[in-house]
N, C-alpha and C positions, 0 to 999 in steps of 0.2 A: 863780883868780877875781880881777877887778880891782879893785884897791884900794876899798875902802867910799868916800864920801860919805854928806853928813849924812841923806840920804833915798836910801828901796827900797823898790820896791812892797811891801806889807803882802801878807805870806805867802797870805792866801787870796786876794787879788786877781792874783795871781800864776799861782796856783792856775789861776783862770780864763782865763789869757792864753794859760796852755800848756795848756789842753785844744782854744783857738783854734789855735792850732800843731801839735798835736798830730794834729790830722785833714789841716791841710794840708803838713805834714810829708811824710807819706805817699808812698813810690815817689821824693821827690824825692834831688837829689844833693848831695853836699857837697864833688862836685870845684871848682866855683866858688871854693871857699875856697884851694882849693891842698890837699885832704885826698884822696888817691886811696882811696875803700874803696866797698864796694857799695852802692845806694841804701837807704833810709830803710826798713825795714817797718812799725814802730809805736813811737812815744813813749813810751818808762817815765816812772814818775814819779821826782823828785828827790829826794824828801826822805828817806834812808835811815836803815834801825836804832841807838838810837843801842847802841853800845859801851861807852860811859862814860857819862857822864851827859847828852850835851847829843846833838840832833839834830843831823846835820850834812845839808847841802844842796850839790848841785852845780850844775852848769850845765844841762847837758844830759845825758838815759839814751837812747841810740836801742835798739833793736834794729833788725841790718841786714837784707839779704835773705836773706845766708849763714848768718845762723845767731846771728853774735857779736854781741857788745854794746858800743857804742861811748862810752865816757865821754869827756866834753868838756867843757872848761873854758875860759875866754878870761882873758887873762893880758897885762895891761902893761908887769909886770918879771918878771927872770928872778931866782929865790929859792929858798936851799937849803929852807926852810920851805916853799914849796909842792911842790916832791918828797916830800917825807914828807906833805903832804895829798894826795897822786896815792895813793901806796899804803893810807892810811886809806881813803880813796874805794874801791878796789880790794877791799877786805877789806869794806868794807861792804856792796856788792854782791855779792859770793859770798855773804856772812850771808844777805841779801835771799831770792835765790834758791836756798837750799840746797835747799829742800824739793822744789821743779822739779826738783833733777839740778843739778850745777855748772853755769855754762856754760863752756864748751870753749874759747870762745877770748873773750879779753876786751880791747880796746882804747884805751889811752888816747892820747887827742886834744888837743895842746894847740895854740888857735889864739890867739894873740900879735896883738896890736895892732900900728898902725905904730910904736910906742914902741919896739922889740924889732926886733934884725936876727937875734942871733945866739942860739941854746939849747944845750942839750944835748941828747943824743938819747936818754942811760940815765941811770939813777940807782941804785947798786951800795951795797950793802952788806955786802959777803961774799956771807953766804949767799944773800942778794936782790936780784935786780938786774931794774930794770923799764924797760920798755923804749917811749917816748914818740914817736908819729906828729905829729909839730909841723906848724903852717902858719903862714908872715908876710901879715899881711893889708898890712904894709909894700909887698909885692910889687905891690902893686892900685895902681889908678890913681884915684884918688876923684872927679878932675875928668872926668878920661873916661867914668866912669861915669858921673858925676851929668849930665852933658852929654848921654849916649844917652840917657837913662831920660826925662831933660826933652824931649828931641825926638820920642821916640814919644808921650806923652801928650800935648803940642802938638798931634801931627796925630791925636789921638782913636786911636792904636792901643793895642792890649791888650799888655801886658811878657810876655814869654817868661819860661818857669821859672828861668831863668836870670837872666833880669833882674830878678825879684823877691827872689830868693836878694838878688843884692850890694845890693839898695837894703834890705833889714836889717839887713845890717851894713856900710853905708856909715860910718855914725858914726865906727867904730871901728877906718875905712884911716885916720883922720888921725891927723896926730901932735898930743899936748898936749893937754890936758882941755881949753881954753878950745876950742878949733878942734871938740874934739871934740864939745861943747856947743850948740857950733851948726851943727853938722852934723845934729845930733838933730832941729832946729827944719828945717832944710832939707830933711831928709830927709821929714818931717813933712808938711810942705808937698808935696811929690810925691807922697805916696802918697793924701793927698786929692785927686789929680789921676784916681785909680786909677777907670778908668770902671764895675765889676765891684763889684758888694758885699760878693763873697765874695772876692775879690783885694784889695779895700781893706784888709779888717778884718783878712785875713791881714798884710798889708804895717806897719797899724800896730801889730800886737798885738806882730809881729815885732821890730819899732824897739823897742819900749815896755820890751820884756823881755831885749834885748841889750844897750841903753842903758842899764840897770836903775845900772849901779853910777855910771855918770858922768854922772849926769844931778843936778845944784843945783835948790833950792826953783823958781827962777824956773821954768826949763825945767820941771819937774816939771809947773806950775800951766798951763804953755802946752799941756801935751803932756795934762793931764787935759779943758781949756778943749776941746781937738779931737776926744778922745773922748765928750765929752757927747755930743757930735751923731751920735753914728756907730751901730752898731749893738754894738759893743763895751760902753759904756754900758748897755745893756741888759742883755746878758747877766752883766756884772756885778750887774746888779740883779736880777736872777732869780736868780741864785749866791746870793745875797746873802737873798733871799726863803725859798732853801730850806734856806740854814744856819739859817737863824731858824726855817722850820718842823719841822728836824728838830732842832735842839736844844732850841726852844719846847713845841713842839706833840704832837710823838710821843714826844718823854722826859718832858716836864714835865707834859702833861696826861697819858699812861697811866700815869704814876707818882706824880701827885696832889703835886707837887712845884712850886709856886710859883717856886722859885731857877729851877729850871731850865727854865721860862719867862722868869724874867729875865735869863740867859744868852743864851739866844735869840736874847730882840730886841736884849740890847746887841751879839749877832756881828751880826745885820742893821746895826744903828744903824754899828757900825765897817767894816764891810766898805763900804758906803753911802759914809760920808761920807770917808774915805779916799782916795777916786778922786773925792772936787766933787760929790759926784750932790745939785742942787739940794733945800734942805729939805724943798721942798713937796712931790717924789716921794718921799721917802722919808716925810714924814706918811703921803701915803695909800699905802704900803706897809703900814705901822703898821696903818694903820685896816680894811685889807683882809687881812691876812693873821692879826692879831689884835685882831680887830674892837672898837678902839679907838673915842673920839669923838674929833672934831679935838682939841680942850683935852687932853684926855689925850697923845694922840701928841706936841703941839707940845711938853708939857711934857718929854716925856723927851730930848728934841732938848737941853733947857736944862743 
């Protein structure tokens, strides 16, 4: 995972990015990346059992066509500590899935920024030794790419699946956070070029959640500024409407529990304002979903 920054999408809005991905995911490939394995069949979820005490989260859970399950991580440096979170990761999803049947074959994917030339390929410890499908996104060409991608939306053409793949993780062919930074904002900018509604929202939900670690306040507030407008925005706020209903409304009200109406609406209120969703839609969220008056909603905003 690459190093933290002071800001990451807030777990349920996250949540919602990769249920965005998740659908368009689907059938595609991850040779683009430099990962030879078979295409995509359906997006797991991340956030595994915890072991000890604390959840642990990855990058990406695919299951493939063949059958196995590809865990993938994107990684800036290379660290004895994150081999020993490959095999935590590893052991958590066997947990996950015991109940299904183990699965048979399981893969770990590490795709390395252009920070990283060189990995290792195993990580041994005696008894255990795991065995690491790496890719250098070093290997890409970020100017060539960004150059074709801008030249087909100039002439109003639609990006091949291909092409939409490298422009999600263009950010993170560059080398050094500042470059990487604004590569996000660039990257940004193309995908709003995206003539398809359901190719846009794919292309930005994609940026949004691969950039996740290397994205600063500034970038952050640019990259939320763009998704107002989009249809992304929304479904955030419908995510967002039905954590409230289902922790408000079908806990709180069938179980005569006031708290947990106020639970609710403060997961609406955080999930909402998190991602910029201007005050006044989230009032009449308030007022609409728990039939609030203005005064009252504005006040909880406070």
């Amino acid at each position: 995972m690459i190093q933290k920054e002071k800001r990451e999408i807030a777990y349920q809005n996250k949540d919602v990015l990769s249920k965005i991905l998740a659908e368009n995911f689907k059938e595609k490939s991850l040779k683009v990346y430099g990962v030879k394995v078979p295409r995509i069949k359906e997006v797991l979820p991340t956030n595994l059992p915890a072991i000890q005490v604390n959840e642990m989260r990855l990058d990406n859970l695919f299951l493939l066509e063949d059958g196995s399950l590809a865990v993938i991580d994107y990684e800036s440096e290379v660290k004895r500590s994150n081999q020993l979170k490959y095999v935590n990761y590893i052991v958590r999803v066997l947990e996950r899935y015991k109940k299904n049947g183990m699965p048979k074959n399981i893969r770990m994917i590490v795709i390395y920024t252009a920070d990283v030339k060189t990995a290792p390929k195993r990580f041994s410890a005696g008894c255990l030794t795991l065995r690491m499908e790496r890719a250098f996104l070093g290997k890409m060409n970020p100017e060539a790419m960004s150059k074709q991608i801008r030249v087909k939306l100039e002439n109003k053409e639609p990006l091949s699946e291909e092409e939409q793949m490298k422009l999600i993780i263009l950010p993170l062919a560059y080398k050094g956070k500042e470059r990487k930074r604004r590569a996000v904002k660039e990257a940004v900018e193309l995908a709003k070029q995206i003539p398809g509604d359901e190719e846009r929202t794919f292309a930005l939900s994609g940026i949004l959640v691969f950039a996740d670690k290397i994205i600063d306040d500034e970038t952050a507030e640019y990259v939320k500024e763009v998704l107002r407008m989009t249809k992304v925005a929304q479904l955030l706020m419908e995510e967002g409407r039905q954590d409230g209903w289902k922790k408000g409304q079908q806990d709180g009200w069938r179980k005569g529990q006031q708290d947990e109406r106020r639970e609710g609406i403060k997961a609406l209120i955080n999930s909402l304002k998190s991602f910029s969703i201007p005050d006044e839609m989230i009032v009449n969220q308030l007022m609409e979903q728990y039939r609030l008056n203005k005064d009252d909603a504005r006040a909880l905003l406070k």
